[in-house]
N, C-alpha and C positions, 0 to 999 in steps of 0.2 A: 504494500500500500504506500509506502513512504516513497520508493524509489518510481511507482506511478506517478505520485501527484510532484515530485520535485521535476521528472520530467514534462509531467501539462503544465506545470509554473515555466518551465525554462523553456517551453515550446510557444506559449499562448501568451505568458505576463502573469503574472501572479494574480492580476485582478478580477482574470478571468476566469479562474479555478477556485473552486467551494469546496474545500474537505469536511467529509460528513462522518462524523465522528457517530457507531449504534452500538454503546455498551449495554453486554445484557450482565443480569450477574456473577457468573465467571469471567467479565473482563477486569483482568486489575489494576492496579491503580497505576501503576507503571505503563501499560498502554494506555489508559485513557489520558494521562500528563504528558506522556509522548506525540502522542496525535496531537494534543494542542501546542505543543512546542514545535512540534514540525509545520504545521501552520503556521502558525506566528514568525519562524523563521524564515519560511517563504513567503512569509507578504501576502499568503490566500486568507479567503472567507474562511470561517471555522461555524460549526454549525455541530452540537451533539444533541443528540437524539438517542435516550434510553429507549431501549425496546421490552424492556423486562413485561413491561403491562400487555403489548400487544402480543410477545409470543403467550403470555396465562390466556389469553384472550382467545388465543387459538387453540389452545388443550382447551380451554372450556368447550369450544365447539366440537374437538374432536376423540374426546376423554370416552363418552359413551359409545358415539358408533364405531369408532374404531379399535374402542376395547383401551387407550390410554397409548401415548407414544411414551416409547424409552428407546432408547442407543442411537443410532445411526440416525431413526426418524425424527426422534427432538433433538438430535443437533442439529441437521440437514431445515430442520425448522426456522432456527433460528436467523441462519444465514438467508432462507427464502423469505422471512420477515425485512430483513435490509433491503432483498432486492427490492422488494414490492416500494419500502418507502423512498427507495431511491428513484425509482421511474415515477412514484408520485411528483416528489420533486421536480422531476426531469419533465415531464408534463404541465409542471405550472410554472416553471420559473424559465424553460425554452433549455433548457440545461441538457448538455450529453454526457450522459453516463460512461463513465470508463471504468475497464474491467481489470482487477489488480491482481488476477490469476497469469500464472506462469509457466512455462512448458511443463518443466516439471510439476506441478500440480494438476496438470491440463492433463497430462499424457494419464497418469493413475485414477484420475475422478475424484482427484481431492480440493477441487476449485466446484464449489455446490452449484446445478443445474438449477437455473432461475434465484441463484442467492448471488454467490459469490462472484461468479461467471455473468452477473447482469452488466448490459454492458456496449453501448454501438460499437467501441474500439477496444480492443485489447493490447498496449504497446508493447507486454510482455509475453506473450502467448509463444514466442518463437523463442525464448530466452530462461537459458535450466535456474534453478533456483540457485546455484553452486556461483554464479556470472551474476545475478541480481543484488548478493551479498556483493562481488567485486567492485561492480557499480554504483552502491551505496557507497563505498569507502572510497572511489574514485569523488564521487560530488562533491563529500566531502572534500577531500584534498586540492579539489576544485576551487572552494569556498575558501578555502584557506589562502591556498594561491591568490585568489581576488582579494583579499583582505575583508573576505564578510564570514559571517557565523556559518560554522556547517550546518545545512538545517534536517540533515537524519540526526536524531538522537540515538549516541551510542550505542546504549541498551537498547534499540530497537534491532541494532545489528549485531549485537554480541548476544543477548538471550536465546535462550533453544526457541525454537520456533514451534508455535503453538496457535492454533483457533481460538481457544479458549472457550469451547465448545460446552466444556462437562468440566465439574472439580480436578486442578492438576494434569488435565489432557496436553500431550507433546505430540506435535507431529510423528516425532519416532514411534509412540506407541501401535500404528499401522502400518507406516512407512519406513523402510529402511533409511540411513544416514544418507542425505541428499548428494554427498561427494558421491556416493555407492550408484545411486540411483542415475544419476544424472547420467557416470559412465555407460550406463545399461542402456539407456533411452539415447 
């Protein structure tokens, strides 16, 4: 997400990019202060939007007939709760949606159909997740070179990589180590 929106800032002007911050409650506090740092250091709109109420909103409605979602289905929920407010968005403010999925999450099915993957462009879709961490550290070192603040935050590039889907979820718990992976793909 971060190394998305540093590229629609550096591609469009910062003015023209909206980062939509959708903590549910496994996001923690470390991403949700990240996101707004990465904002703020790019000069974009910043805009968060807790989802917590709309994904209960949606087991309300599908507790009974579907007998209650658990694993795959309520997290795959969550992220389809974002897309939906995202193309709300995208629909009233004339906004296009970009997708912060990445080959490597593309190629396994780990970028969620109608959540994550919402999206008219995707500028990483071609690009393994092993190159997206590179690229983060390149911006920075960019920024620095310019004499402005890096604006990924560290800890977004150095923490294991995780949805934060469910209590303590890490990528690795389904996915092998993305060096691993990436060579395979």
């Amino acid at each position: 997400s971060a190394v998305t929106a540093a590229l629609c800032a550096d591609a469009l002007g910062a003015e023209r990019v909206h980062c939509v911050s959708m903590p549910s409650r496994y996001s923690s506090e470390g991403t949700r202060s990240d996101a707004r740092t990465l904002a703020e250091s790019l000069g974009c709109g910043f805009l968060e939007l807790p989802i917590e109420d709309v994904v209960a909103s949606f087991h309300g409605v599908l507790d009974e007939p579907a007998g209650g979602l658990e694993g795959l289905a309520a997290e795959n929920l969550q992220a389809r709760v974002r897309g939906v407010l995202l193309m709300a968005l995208s629909n009233t403010h004339g906004w296009l949606v970009v997708s912060t999925g990445n080959k490597s999450e593309l190629a396994v099915g780990y970028s969620t159909l109608y959540g994550d993957a919402v999206g008219a462009f995707a500028p990483l879709k071609d690009v393994p997740k092993t190159v997206v961490w590179e690229l983060s550290r390149w911006r920075n070192a960019a920024a620095e070179r310019a004499g402005t603040t890096p604006p990924i935050p560290s800890s977004s590039i150095e923490k294991p990589p995780s949805a934060e889907l469910r209590p303590g979820q890490l990528d690795s718990d389904s996915l092998p180590p993305y060096d691993v992976l990436d060579d395979v793909l």
